[in-house]
C-alpha positions in Angstrom: 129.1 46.2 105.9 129.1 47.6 109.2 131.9 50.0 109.1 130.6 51.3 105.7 126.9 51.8 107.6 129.0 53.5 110.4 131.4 55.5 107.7 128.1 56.8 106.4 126.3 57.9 109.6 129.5 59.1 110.7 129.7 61.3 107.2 126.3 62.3 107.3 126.5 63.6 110.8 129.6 65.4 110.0 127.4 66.9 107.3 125.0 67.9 109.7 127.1 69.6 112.5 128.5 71.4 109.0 125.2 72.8 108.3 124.1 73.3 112.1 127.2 75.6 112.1 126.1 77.6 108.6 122.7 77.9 110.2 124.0 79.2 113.6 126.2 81.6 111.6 123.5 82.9 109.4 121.6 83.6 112.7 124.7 85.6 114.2 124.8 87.7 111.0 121.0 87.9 110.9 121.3 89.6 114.1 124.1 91.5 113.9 123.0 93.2 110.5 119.4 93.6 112.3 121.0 95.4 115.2 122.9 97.4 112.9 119.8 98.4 111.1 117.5 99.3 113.9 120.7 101.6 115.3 120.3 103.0 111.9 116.1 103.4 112.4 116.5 104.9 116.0 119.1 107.9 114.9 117.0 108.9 111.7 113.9 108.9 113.8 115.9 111.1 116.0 116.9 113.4 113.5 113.5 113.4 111.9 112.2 114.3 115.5 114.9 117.4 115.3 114.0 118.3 111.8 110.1 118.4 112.7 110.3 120.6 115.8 112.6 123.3 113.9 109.4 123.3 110.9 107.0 123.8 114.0 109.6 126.9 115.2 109.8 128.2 111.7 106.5 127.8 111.3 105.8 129.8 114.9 107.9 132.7 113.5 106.5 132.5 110.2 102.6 133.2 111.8 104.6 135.5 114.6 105.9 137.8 111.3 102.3 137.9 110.2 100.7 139.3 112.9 103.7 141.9 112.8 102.4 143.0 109.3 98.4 142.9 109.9 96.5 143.5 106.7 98.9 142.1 104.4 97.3 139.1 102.2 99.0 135.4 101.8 101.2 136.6 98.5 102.1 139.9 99.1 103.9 138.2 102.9 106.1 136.7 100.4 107.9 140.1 99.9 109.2 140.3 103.6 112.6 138.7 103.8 112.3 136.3 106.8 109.1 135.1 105.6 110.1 133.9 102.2 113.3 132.6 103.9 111.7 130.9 107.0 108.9 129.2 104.4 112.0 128.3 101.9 113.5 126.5 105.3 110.0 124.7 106.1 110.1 123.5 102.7 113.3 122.0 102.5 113.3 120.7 106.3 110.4 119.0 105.2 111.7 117.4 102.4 114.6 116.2 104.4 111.7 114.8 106.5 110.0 113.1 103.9 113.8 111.2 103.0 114.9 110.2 106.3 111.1 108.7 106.1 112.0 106.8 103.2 115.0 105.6 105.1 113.2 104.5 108.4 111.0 102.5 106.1 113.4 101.2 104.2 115.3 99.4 107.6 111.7 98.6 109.4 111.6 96.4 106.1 114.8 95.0 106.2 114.2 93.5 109.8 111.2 92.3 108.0 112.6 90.4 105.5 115.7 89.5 107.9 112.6 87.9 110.8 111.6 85.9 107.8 115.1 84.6 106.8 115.5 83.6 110.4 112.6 82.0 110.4 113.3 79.9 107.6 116.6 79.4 109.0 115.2 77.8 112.2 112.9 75.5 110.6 116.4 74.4 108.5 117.5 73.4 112.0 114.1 71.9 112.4 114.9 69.4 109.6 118.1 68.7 110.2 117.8 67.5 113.9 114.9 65.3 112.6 115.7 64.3 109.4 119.2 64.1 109.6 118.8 65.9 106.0 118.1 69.6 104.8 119.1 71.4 101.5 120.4 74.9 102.8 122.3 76.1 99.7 119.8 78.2 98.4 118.4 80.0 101.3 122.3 81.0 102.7 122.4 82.3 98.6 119.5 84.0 99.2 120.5 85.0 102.7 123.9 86.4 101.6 122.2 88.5 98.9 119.7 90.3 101.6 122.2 90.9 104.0 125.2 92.6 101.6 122.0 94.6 100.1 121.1 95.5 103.7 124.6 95.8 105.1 125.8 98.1 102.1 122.3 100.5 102.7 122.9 100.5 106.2 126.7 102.2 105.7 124.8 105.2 103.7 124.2 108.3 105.6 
């Protein structure tokens, strides 16, 4: 009776160091993904950065090529070459803004969610140190949903 009490501690703590090490993975993916997506965050923010100082410059010639033609109103401006062409670049530089916005919202939310899973993932740990006991199947599904979701979005330009 003993060595089947033993043979089933010894099991169950086998089970245990088996999903200590799933845990401790999920972390090191968790964080590797996350670092991956705040990389991701930091250049578009750059770009945007780039992309909003060339609308203020265009924007600076734009008001400079007014003054140029004094006494012309708004729609008639429209008929000087590098006005229509510097307001047809504002438009479009801002609606690369507006995307690479998307973007940077889209990671900030990804480290969101991937704050929660960890979170979840250390009160797993939680349980299993004092309970000797904790059903992780589901959250690692869930886990390894998020991250391919977050991985694959992350390797778009």
């Amino acid at each position: 009776m003993v060595w089947l009490i033993a043979g089933m501690l010894a099991t169950g703590h086998a089970a245990e160091d088996g999903k200590s090490q799933t845990l401790n993975q999920a972390l090191a993916d968790i964080q590797s993904t996350e670092q991956t997506l705040r990389r991701k965050a930091e250049l578009a923010e750059r770009v945007r950065q780039k992309l909003l100082q060339q609308v203020d410059e265009f924007k600076a010639e734009v008001n400079q090529e007014r003054q140029r033609v004094p006494g012309v109103a708004f729609p008639n401006v429209l008929q000087y070459a590098r006005i229509d062409a510097d307001l047809r670049l504002i438009q479009r530089l801002i609606a690369y803004v507006d995307r690479l916005e998307d973007r940077i919202n889209y990671y900030q939310s990804a480290v969101y969610t991937l704050d929660f899973y960890r979170s979840q993932i250390h009160d797993k740990l939680l349980f299993l140190r004092a309970l000797n006991d904790a059903d992780i199947a589901g959250l690692m599904q869930e886990l390894a949903t998020e991250l391919e979701l977050f991985k694959s979005q992350a390797e778009k330009p």
